[in-house]
C-alpha positions as CSV (number, residue, x, y, z in Angstrom):
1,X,-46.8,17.6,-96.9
2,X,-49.5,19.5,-95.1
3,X,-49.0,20.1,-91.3
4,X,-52.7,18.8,-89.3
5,X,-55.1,21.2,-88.4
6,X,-55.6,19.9,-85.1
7,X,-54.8,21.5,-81.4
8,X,-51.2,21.4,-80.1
9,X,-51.3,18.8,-76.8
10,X,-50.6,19.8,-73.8
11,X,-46.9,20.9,-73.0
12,X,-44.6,23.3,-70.9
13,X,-44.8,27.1,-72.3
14,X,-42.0,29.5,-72.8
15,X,-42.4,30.6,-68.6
16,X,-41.9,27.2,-67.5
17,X,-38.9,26.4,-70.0
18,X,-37.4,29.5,-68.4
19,X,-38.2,28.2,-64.7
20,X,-36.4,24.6,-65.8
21,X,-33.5,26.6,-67.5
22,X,-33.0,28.8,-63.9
23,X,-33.1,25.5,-61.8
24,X,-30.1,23.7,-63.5
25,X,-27.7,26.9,-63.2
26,X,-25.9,26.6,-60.0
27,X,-26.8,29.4,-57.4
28,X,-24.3,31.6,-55.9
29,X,-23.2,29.5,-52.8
30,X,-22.7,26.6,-55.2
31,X,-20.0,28.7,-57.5
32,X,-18.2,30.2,-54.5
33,X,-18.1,26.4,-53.2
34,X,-16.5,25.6,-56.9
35,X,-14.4,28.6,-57.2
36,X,-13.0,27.6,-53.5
37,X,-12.1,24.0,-54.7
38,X,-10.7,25.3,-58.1
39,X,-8.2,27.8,-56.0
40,X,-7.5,24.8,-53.4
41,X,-6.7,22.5,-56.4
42,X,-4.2,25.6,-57.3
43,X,-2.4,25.6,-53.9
44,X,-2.1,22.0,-53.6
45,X,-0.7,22.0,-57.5
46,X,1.5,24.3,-56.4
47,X,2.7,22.9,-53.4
48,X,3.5,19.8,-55.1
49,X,5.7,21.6,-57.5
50,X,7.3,23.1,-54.9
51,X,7.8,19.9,-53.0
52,X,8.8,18.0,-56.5
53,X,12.0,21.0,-57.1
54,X,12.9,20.5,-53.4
55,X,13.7,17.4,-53.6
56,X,15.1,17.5,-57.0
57,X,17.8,20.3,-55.5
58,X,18.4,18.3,-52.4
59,X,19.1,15.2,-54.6
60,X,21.0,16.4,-57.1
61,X,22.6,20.0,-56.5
62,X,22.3,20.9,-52.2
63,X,22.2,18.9,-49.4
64,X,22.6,19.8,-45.4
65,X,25.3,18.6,-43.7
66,X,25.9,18.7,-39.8
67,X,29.5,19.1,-38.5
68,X,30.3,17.1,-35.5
69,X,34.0,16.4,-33.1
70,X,36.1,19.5,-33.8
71,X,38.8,19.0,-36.6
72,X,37.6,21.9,-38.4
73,X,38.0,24.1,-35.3
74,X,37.4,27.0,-35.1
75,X,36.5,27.6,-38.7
76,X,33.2,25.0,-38.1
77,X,31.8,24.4,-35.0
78,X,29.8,20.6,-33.8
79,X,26.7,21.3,-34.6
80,X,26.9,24.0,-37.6
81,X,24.8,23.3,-40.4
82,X,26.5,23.8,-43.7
83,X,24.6,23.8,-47.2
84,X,27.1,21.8,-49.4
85,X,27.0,22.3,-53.4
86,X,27.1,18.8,-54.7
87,X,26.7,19.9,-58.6
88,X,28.1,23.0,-59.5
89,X,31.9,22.2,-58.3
90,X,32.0,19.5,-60.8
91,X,31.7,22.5,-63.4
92,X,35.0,23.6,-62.5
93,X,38.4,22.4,-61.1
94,X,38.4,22.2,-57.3
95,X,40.3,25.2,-55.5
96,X,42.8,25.2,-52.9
97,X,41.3,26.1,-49.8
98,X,37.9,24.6,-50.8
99,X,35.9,22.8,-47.4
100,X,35.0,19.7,-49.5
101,X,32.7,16.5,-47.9
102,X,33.9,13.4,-48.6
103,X,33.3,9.8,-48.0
104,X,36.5,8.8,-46.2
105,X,38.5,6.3,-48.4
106,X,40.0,3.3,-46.4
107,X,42.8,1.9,-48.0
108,X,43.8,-1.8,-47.5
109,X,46.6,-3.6,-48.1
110,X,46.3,-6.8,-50.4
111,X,49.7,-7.4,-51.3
112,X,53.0,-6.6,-52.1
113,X,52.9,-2.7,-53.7
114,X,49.1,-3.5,-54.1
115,X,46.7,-1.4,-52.2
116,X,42.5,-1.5,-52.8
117,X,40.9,1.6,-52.1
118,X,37.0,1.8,-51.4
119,X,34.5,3.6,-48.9
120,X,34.1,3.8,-45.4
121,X,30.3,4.7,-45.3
122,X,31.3,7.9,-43.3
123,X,31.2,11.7,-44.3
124,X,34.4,13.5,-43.3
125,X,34.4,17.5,-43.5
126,X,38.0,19.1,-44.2
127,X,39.7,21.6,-46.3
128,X,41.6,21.1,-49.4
129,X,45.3,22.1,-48.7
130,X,46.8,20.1,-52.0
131,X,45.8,19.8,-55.4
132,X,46.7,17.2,-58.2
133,X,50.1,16.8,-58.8
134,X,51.5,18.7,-56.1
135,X,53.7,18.3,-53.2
136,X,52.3,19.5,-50.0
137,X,54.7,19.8,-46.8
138,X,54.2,20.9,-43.4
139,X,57.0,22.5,-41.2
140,X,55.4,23.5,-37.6
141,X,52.1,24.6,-38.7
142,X,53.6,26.2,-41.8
143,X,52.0,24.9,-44.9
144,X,54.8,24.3,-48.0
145,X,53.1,23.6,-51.4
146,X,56.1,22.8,-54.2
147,X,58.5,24.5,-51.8
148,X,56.4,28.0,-51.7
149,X,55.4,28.9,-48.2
150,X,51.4,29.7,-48.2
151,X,49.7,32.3,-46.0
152,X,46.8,30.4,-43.9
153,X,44.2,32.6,-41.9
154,X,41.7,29.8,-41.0
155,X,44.3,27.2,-38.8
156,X,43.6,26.7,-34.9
157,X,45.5,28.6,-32.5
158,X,49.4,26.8,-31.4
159,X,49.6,24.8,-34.8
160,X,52.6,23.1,-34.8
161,X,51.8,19.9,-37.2
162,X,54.7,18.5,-39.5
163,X,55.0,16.3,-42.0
164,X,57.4,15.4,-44.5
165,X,56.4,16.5,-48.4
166,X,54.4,14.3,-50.0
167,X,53.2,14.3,-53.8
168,X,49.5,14.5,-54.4
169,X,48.6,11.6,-56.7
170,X,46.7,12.9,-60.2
171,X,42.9,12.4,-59.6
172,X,42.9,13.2,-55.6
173,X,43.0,16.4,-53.5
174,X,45.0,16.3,-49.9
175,X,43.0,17.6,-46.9
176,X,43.5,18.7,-43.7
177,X,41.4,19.8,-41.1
178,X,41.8,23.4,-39.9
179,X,42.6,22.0,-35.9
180,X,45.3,19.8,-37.0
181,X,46.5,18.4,-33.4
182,X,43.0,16.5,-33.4
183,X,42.0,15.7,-37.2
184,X,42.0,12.5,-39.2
185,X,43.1,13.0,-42.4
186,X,45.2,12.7,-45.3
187,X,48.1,12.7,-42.9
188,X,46.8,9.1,-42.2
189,X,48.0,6.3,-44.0
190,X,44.6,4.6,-44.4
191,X,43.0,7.9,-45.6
192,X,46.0,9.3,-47.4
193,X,45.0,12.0,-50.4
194,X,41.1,11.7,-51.4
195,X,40.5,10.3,-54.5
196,X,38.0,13.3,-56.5
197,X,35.4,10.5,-57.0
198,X,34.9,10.8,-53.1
199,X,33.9,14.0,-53.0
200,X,30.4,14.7,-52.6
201,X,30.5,18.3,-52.4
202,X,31.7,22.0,-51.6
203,X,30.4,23.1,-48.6
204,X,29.3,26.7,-49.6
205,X,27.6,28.4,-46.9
206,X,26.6,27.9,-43.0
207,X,23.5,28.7,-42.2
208,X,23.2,27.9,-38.4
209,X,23.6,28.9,-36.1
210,X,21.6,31.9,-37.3
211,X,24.3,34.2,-35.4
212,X,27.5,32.8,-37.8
213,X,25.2,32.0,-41.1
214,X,27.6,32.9,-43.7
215,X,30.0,31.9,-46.9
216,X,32.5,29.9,-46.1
């Protein structure tokens, strides 16, 4: 088929083409504004990660606890903050000495040789003194585990506490607080030894005040 003979109609040439071409590419304010929002989205993409790991480690493996009264005197302080491990103890066996947060247990009698245990809604703070299956005993401030007399560095000042020995039931720990003349604790009938399904945690570190931010 033979193309017509006749003049081409009027239409843009190649200069105006160009011209169009140059007007649809954004100028130079207009990709700094796009290059702006494209780090922006980055930051706020970021942040969001951060935020979504924070609270995925304050959920699951750390949480801040604050100490308040003084039964853990003068190892804790009211008002210390202490960053508890709430995973990683569960990796291994709890050790003696370990400053564990609990939910207090409150035991109730509900019959003859029957007792119910479940939670008081409150977070004690103490140290682990007894472990499963032992006998813990207390003779003037002197702490007796299976008849073995145990050095203790951490206990407030004119300690005199006793108690007679008492076996530590398999699955719970016995705890005391370090200021024994003025902490509740498994030396109380309706607290007794801890059941390990109350623990929430090992407290790990302190990290205020900023002037005793430490390990425990």
């Amino acid at each position: 088929m033979e193309e017509g003979n006749g003049s081409p109609g009027p239409g843009p040439d190649d200069r105006d083409l160009l011209e169009v071409s140059k007007a649809k590419r954004p100028n130079r304010e207009q990709r700094g504004l796009f290059a702006l929002l494209w780090r922006l989205l980055g930051y706020v993409k970021a942040a969001l990660q951060v935020a979504v790991l924070a609270a995925a480690l304050w959920l699951f493996v750390f949480q801040v606890s604050v100490v308040s009264g003084h039964s853990m005197d003068p190892s804790l302080e009211p008002g210390d903050r202490l960053v508890v491990d709430k995973l990683c103890y569960h990796w291994r066996s709890l050790s003696r000495f370990d400053v564990v947060v609990f939910e207090r247990p409150r035991r109730i009698s509900s019959g003859i040789d029957q007792i119910t245990i479940e939670g008081a809604g409150v977070d004690y703070v103490k140290r682990v003194v007894g472990l499963p299956g032992e006998t813990v005993e207390l003779r003037k401030g002197e702490l007796y585990v299976d008849g073995a007399r145990l050095e203790q560095t951490f206990t407030f000042e004119n300690d005199f506490a006793t108690f007679a020995p008492v076996k530590v039931p398999q699955g719970c720990i016995y705890v005391l607080g370090d200021n024994r003349g003025r902490s509740l604790d498994s030396r109380s009938w309706d607290i007794g030894a801890v059941p390990l399904s109350f623990v929430k945690g090992v407290a790990r570190f302190r990290v205020y005040p900023f002037g005793r931010a430490g390990s425990l």
